[in-house]
C-alpha positions in Angstrom: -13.3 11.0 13.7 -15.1 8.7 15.8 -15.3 10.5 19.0 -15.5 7.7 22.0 -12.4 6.1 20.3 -10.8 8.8 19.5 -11.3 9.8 23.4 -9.6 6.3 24.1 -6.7 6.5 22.2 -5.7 10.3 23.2 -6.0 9.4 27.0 -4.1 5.7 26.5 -1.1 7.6 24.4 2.0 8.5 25.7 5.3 9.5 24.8 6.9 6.3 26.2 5.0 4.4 24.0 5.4 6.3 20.4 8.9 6.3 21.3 8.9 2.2 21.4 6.9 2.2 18.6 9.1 4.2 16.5 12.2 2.3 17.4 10.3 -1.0 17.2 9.6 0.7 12.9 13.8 1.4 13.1 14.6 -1.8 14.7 12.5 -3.8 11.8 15.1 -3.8 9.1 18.2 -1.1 10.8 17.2 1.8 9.3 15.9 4.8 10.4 13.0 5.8 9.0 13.7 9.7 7.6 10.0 11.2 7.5 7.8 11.7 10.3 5.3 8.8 11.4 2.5 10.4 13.1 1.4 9.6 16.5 -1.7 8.1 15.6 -3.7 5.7 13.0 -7.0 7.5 11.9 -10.3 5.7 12.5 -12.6 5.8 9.7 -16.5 5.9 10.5 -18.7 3.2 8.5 -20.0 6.4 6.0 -17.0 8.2 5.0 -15.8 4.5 4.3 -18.7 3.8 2.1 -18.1 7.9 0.5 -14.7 6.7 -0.2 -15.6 3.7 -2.3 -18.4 5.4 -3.9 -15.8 8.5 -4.6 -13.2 5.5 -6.3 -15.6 3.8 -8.5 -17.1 7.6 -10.1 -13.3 8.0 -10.6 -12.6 4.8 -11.9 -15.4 4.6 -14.4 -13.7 7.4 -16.4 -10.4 5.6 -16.1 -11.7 2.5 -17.5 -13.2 4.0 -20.6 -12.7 2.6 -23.6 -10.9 6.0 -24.8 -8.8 6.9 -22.0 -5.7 6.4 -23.4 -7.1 8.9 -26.1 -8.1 11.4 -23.5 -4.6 11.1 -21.7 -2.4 11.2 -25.2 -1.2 14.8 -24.4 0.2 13.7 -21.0 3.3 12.7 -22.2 5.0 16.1 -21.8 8.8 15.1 -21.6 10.5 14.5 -24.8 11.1 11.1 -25.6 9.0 9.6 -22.6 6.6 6.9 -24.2 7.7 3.2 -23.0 7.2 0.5 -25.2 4.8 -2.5 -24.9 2.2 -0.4 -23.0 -0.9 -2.7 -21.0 -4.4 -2.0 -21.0 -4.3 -1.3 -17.3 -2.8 0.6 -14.7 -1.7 -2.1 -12.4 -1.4 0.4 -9.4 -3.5 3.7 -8.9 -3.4 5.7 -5.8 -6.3 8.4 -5.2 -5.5 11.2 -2.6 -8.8 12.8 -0.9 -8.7 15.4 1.6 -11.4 15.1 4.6 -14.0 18.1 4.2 -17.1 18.7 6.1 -20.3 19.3 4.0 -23.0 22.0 4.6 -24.5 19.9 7.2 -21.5 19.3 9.1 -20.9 15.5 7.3 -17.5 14.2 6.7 -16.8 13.6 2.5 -13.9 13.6 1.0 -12.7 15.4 -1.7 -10.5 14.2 -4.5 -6.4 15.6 -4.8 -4.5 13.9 -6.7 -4.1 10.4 -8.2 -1.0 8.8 -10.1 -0.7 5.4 -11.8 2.2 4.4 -9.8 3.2 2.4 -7.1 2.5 3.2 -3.3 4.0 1.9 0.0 2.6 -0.9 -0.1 4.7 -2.9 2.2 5.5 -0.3 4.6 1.9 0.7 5.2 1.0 -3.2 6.1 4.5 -3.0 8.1 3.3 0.5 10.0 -0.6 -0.6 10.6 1.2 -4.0 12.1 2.8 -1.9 14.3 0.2 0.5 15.6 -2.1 -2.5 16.2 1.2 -3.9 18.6 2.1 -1.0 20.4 -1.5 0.7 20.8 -3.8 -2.3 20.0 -5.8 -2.3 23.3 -7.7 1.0 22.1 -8.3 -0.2 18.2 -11.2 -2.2 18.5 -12.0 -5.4 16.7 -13.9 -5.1 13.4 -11.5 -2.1 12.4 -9.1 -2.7 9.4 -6.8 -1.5 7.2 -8.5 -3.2 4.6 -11.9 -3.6 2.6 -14.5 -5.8 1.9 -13.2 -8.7 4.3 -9.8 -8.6 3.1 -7.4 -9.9 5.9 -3.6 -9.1 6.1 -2.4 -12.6 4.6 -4.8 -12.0 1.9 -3.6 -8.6 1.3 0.0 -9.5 1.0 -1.2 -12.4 -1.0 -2.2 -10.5 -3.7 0.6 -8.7 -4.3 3.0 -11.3 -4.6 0.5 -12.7 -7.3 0.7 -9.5 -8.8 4.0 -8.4 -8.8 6.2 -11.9 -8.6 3.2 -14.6 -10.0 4.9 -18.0 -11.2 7.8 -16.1 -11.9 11.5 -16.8 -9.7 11.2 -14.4 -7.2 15.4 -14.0 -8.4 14.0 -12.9 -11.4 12.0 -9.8 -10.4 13.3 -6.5 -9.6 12.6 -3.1 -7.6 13.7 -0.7 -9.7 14.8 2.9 -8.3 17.7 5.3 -8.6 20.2 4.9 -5.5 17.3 3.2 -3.8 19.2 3.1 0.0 19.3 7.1 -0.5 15.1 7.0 -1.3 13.4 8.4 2.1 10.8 5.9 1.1 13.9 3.3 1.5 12.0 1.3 4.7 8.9 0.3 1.8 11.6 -1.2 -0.4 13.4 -3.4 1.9 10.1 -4.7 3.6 9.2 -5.8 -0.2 12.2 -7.5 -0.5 11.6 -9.3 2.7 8.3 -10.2 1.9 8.7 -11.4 -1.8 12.3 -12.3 -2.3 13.1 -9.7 -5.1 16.2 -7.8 -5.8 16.2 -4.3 -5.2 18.2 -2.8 -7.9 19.7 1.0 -9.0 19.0 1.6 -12.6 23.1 2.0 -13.2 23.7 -1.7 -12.4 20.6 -2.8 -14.6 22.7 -4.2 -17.4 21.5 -4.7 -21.2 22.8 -7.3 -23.9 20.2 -6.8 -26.9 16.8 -6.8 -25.8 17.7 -9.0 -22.6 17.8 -7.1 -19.0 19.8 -9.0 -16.3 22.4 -7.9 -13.1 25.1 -9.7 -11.1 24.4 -11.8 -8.3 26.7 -11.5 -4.8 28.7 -14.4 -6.8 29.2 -12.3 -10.1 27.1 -14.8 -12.0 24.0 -13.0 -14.8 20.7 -13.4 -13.4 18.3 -12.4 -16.4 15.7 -9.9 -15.2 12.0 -11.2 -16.7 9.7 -8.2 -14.6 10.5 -5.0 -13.2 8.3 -3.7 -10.6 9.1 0.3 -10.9 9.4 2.1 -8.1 11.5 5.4 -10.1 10.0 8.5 -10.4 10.5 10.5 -13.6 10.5 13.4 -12.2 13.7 12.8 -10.1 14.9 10.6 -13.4 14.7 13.5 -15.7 16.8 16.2 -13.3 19.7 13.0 -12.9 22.2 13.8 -15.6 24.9 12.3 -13.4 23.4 8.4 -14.0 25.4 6.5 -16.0 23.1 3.7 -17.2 23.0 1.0 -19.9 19.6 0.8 -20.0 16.8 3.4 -21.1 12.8 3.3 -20.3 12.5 3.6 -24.5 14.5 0.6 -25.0 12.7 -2.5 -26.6 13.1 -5.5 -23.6 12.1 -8.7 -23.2 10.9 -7.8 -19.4 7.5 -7.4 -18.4 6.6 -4.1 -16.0 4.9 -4.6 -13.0 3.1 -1.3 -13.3 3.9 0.2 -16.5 5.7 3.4 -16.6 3.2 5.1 -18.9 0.7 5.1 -16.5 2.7 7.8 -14.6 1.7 10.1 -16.8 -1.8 9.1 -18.0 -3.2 8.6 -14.3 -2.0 12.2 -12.5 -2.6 16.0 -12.7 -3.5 15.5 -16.4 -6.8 13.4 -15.3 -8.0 16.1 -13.2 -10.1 17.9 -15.9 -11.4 14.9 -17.0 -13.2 13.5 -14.1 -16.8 15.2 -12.4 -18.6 14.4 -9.9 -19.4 15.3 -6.3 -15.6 13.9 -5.0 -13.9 16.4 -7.6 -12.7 19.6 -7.4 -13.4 22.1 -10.6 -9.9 21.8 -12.4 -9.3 23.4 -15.9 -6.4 23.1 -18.3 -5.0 26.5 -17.8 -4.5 27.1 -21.7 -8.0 26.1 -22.2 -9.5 28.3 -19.9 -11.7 30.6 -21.3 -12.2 33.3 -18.6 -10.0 33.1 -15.4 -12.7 32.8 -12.2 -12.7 36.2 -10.5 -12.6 34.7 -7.1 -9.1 33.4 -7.2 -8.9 32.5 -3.6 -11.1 29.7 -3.7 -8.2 28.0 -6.7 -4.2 26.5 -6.2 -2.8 26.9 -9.7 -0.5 23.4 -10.1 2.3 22.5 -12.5 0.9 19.7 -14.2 4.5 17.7 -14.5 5.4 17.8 -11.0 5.8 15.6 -8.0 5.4 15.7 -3.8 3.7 19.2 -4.2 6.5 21.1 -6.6 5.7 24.6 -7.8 2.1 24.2 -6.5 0.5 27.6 -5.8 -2.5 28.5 -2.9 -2.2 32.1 -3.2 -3.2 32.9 -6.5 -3.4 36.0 -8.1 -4.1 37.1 -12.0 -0.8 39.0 -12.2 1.1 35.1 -11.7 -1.7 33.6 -14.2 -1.0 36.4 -16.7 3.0 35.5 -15.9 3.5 32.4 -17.1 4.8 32.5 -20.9 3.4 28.4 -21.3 0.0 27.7 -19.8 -0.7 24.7 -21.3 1.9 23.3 -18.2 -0.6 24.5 -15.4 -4.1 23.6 -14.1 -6.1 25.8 -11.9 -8.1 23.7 -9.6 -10.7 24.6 -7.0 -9.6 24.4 -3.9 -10.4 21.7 -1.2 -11.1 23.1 2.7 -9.8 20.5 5.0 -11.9 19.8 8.1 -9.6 19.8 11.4 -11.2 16.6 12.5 -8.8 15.0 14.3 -8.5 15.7 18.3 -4.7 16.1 19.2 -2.9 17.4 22.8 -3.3 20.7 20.9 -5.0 21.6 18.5 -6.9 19.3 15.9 -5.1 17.6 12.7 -6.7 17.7 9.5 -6.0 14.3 7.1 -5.8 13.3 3.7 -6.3 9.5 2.3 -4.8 7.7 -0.3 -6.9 5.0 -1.1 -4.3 2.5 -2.7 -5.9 0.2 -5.4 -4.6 -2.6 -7.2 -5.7 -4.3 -10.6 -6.4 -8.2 -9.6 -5.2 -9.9 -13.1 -7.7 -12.8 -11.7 -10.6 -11.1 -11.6 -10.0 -8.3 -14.2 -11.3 -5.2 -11.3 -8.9 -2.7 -10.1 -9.7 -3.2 -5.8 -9.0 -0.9 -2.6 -6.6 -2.7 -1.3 -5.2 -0.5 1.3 -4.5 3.2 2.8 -2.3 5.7 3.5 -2.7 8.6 5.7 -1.6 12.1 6.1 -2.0 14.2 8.8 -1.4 18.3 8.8 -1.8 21.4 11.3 -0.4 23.8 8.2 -1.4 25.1 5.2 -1.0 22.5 2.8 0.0 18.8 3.6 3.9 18.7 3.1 6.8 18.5 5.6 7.7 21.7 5.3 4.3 23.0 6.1 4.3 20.8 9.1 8.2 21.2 11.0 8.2 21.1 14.8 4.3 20.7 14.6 2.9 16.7 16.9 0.7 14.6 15.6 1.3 15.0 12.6 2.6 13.2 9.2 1.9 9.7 7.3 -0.4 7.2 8.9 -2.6 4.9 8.1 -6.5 4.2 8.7 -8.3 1.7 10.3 -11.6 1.5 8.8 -15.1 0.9 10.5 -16.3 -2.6 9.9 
């Protein structure tokens, strides 16, 4: 995106050198990292950064309305899904914007997706580390992965006030389901590294009353006082096979760290709700009153799915007219990535998630960090992307 640097890193890359890099990610904790780490960081240029924060707060202003939660109440489309003991905020919100040109040629971006759920947050400060090691003599200084001044330590910082706070580290858990079978496994150890948590399947979460607790290496009970969520419902809902003691309706005496809830409120279901210049049109399928002639321009999505499930780009009336249960779909305008990044081939387009994080010390959700996409197909999504270079996640370094 920012050419002259851009020029730099292309003609300092080498195959050699992703290859270290890649094992140096592997080597980090002995695993081998399952998806595909692109080949390059993206750098930012000082006004799509500033677009990108403008973009957040429009977004966040609806979020932080006093009614939200009254906006958001039909989300909940599972049976039985509501948790108990629900905050006022969503600790963790990620917004996904695809990088579009405007009619004059400007880079914006355009909003996605969002969720009120947790990110890689480890792994992205453990994958920018490593790009800044391996290929640091073309990022200049000033560049970060991080806003408004915010250094690494501080970063990291504020997450373990967030998540772990004055609580025993012992104490706090990373919830998932089989976590060591998760592709995003890497993210989960580097948070226990970095915070000193257990990371814990939900079938050895055991449950006496309202009191969550596990067993230690020694056998002994090691009551569990905040559960940082890393399971998605989705996957939750299809695992019949999970044997657990505990359910996500239970009354507990735990505090989430990012409460479940805002899964649902902060996703698909928000789309509608939010305008600006950042947004896509998106409709509630059942509350469309005429379907928009010009089709092509829309994706039709399935409002209760997850990593791009069921999602549609070639829409036509005859599948709008085929589905018995509209009020599960939203028809949302589609967003034309720019191919703005220069490859060996031909250019990658990108998507950003700008990861935010409420700050229970200052009361503001912050950008607190980035993650990066990078596609040559249709949509971004590993199977639009096999055999393809220079392509898949990332992360941004932006302009100072």
């Amino acid at each position: 995106m920012i050419k002259p640097i851009r020029n730099a890193y292309n003609s300092n890359f080498s195959e050699e050198k992703y290859q270290a890099f890649l094992k140096d990610i592997d080597g980090t904790f002995d695993y081998h990292v399952p998806f595909k780490i692109a080949e390059t960081p993206v750098f930012l240029p000082k006004a799509l950064k500033q677009k990108l924060v403008e973009a957040c707060d429009d977004i966040m202003s609806v979020i932080n309305k006093p009614n939200f939660k009254e906006l958001t109440d039909g989300a909940f489309f599972y049976p039985n899904t509501i948790v108990p003991n629900e905050d006022e905020q969503s600790k963790f919100i990620q917004l996904d914007f695809g990088i579009c040109e405007d009619e004059d040629g400007n880079l914006t971006p355009k909003l996605i997706e969002l969720q009120g759920f947790p990110s890689l947050y480890y792994f992205q400060e453990l994958v920018g580390q490593k790009y800044v090691e391996h290929f640091g003599n073309v990022i200049p200084q000033g560049f970060s992965q991080h806003l408004n001044g915010m250094t690494s330590t501080d970063y990291l910082d504020l997450l373990k006030q967030e998540i772990v706070g004055d609580t025993n580290p012992k104490q706090v858990i990373l919830l998932e389901i089989e976590p060591e079978q998760q592709a995003t496994a890497i993210d989960f150890y580097a948070t226990a590294e970095k915070l000193g948590i257990k990371v814990l399947c939900i079938t050895d979460l055991k449950k006496r009353g309202k009191t969550l607790f596990y067993l230690d290496e020694n056998g002994g009970e090691v009551e569990v006082l905040k559960i940082y969520n890393r399971i998605i419902f989705d996957e939750l809902h299809q695992r019949t096979d999970l044997k657990t003691e505990f359910s996500f309706q239970d009354e507990i005496d735990a505090e989430w760290i990012g409460h479940p809830n805002w899964f649902y409120r902060i996703s698909k279901y928000t789309m509608p709700l939010l305008k600006g210049d950042y947004v896509p049109k998106s409709y509630y399928l059942d509350k469309l009153e005429r379907i928009p002639t010009d089709l092509e321009n829309y994706v039709l999505k399935p409002l209760y799915s997850f990593a791009g499930a069921g999602v549609q780009i070639h829409v036509t009336r005859g599948m709008i007219d085929s589905i018995a249960n509209k009020s599960n779909y939203l028809l949302q305008e589609k967003v034309a990535y720019a191919p703005v990044i220069e490859t060996m081939d031909v250019p990658a387009k990108c998507e950003i998630r700008m990861m935010m994080l409420y700050n229970s010390k200052t009361y503001k959700t912050e950008i607190v960090s980035n993650l990066m996409r990078l596609s040559k197909g249709e949509m971004v999504g590993v199977k639009y992307n096999k055999d393809k270079t220079w392509v898949g996640g990332s992360t941004g370094f932006f302009e100072g």
